[in-house]
C-alpha positions in Angstrom: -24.4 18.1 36.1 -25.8 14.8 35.0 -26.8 16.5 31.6 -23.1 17.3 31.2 -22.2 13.9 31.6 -24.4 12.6 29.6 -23.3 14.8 26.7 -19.6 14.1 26.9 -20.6 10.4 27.3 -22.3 10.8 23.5 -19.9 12.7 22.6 -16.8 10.5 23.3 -18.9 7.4 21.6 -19.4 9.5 18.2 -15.8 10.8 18.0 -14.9 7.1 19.1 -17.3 5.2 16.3 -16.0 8.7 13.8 -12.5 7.9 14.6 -12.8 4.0 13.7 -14.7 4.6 10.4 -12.0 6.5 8.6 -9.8 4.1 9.4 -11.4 0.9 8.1 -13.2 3.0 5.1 -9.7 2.9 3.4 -9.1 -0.9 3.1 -7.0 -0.4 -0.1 -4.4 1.9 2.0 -5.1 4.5 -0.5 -3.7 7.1 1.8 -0.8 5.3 3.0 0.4 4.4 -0.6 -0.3 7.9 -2.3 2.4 9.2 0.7 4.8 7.2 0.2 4.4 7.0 -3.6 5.2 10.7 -3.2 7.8 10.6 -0.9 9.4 8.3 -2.7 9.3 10.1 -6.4 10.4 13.6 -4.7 12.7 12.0 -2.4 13.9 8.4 -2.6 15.2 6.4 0.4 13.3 9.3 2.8 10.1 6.9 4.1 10.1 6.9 8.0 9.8 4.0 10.2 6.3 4.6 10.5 5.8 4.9 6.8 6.9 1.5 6.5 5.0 0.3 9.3 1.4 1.6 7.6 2.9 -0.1 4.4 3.8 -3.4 5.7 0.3 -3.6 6.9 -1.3 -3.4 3.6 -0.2 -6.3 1.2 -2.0 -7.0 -1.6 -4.2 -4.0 -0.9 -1.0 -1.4 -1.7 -1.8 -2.7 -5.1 -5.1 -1.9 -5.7 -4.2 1.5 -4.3 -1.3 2.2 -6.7 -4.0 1.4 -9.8 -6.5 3.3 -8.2 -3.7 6.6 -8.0 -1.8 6.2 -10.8 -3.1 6.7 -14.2 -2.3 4.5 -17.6 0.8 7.3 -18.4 2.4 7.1 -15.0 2.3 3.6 -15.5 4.7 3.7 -18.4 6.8 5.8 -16.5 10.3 3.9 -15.6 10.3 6.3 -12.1 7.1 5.4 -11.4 7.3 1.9 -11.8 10.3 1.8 -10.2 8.7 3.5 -7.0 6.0 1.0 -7.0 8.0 -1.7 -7.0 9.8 -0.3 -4.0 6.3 0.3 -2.2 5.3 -3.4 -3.2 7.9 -5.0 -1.8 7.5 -3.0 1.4 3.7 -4.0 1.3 4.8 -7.7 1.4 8.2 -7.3 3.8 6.6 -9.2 6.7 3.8 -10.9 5.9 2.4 -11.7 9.1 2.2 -8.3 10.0 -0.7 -7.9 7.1 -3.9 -6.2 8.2 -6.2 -8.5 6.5 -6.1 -11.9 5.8 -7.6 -11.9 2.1 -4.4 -9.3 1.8 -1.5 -11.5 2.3 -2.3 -13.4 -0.8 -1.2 -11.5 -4.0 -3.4 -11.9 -6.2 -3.9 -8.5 -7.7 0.0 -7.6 -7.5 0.9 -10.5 -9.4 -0.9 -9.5 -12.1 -0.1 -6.0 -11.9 3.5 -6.8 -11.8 2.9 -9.4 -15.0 1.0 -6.5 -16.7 4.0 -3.4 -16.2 6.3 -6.7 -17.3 4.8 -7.2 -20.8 4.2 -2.9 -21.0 8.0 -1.7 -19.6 10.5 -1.5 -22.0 14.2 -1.2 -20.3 16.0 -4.1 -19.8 16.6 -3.1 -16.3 13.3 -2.5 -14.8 12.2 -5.4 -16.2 14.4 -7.4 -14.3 13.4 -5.7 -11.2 9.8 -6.2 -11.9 10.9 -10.1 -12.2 12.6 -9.7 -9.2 9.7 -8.4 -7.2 7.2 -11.2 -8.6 9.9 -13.6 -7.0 10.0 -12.0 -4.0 6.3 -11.5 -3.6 5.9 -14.9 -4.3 8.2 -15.9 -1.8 7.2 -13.4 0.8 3.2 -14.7 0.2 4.2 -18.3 1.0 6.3 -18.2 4.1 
């Protein structure tokens, strides 16, 4: 019997330590953006509550995530800019709420937002992608 306990005792500390691992391995929300980057190209305005939650957490990681998914076409896509932008802005919605500190400064979005700037052509997402540096901005020094 004490055998037996000892084994679920080691094995509730591995699945524990397991469990913890593959959730801080992805500190650039890699998984979180790719979903809602694909929910929101298939089917806009359908993110959940929870969806938002894991997005709000990420700030200027949800960046480094969309450049790590999206390749140098999708980037010159006006739907795919468009749905970044929309995941951005959710990354930076309530800055307090942002995982890790070195996060809530946006760094690697402003930049990424100046770079789809100079690259996008249409008038309109331009002005959006100016909008979303403002707001970013903003949100990052509340």
């Amino acid at each position: 019997m004490r055998i037996l306990a000892v084994f679920f005792c080691l094995l509730l500390a591995c699945s524990v330590s397991i469990g913890a691992e593959s959730q801080e391995g992805d500190y650039y929300c890699v998984r979180e953006v790719q979903n809602a980057l694909e929910l929101t190209l298939s089917h806009p305005g359908s993110w959940s509550g929870f969806t938002r939650k894991q997005l709000e957490r990420c700030g200027d990681a949800a960046s480094i995530a969309l450049l790590k998914i999206m390749d140098k076409d999708e980037l010159a896509k006006v739907e795919s800019v468009k749905g970044m932008l929309h995941i951005i802005r959710q990354a930076f919605e309530y800055p307090p709420v942002i995982s890790r500190e070195v996060d809530k400064k946006p760094n690697v979005t402003v930049f990424l937002l100046n770079h789809l700037h100079q690259d996008v052509s249409d008038a309109q997402v331009r002005s959006e992608i100016q909008q979303t540096i403002e707001f970013v901005k903003k949100k990052s020094s509340e």
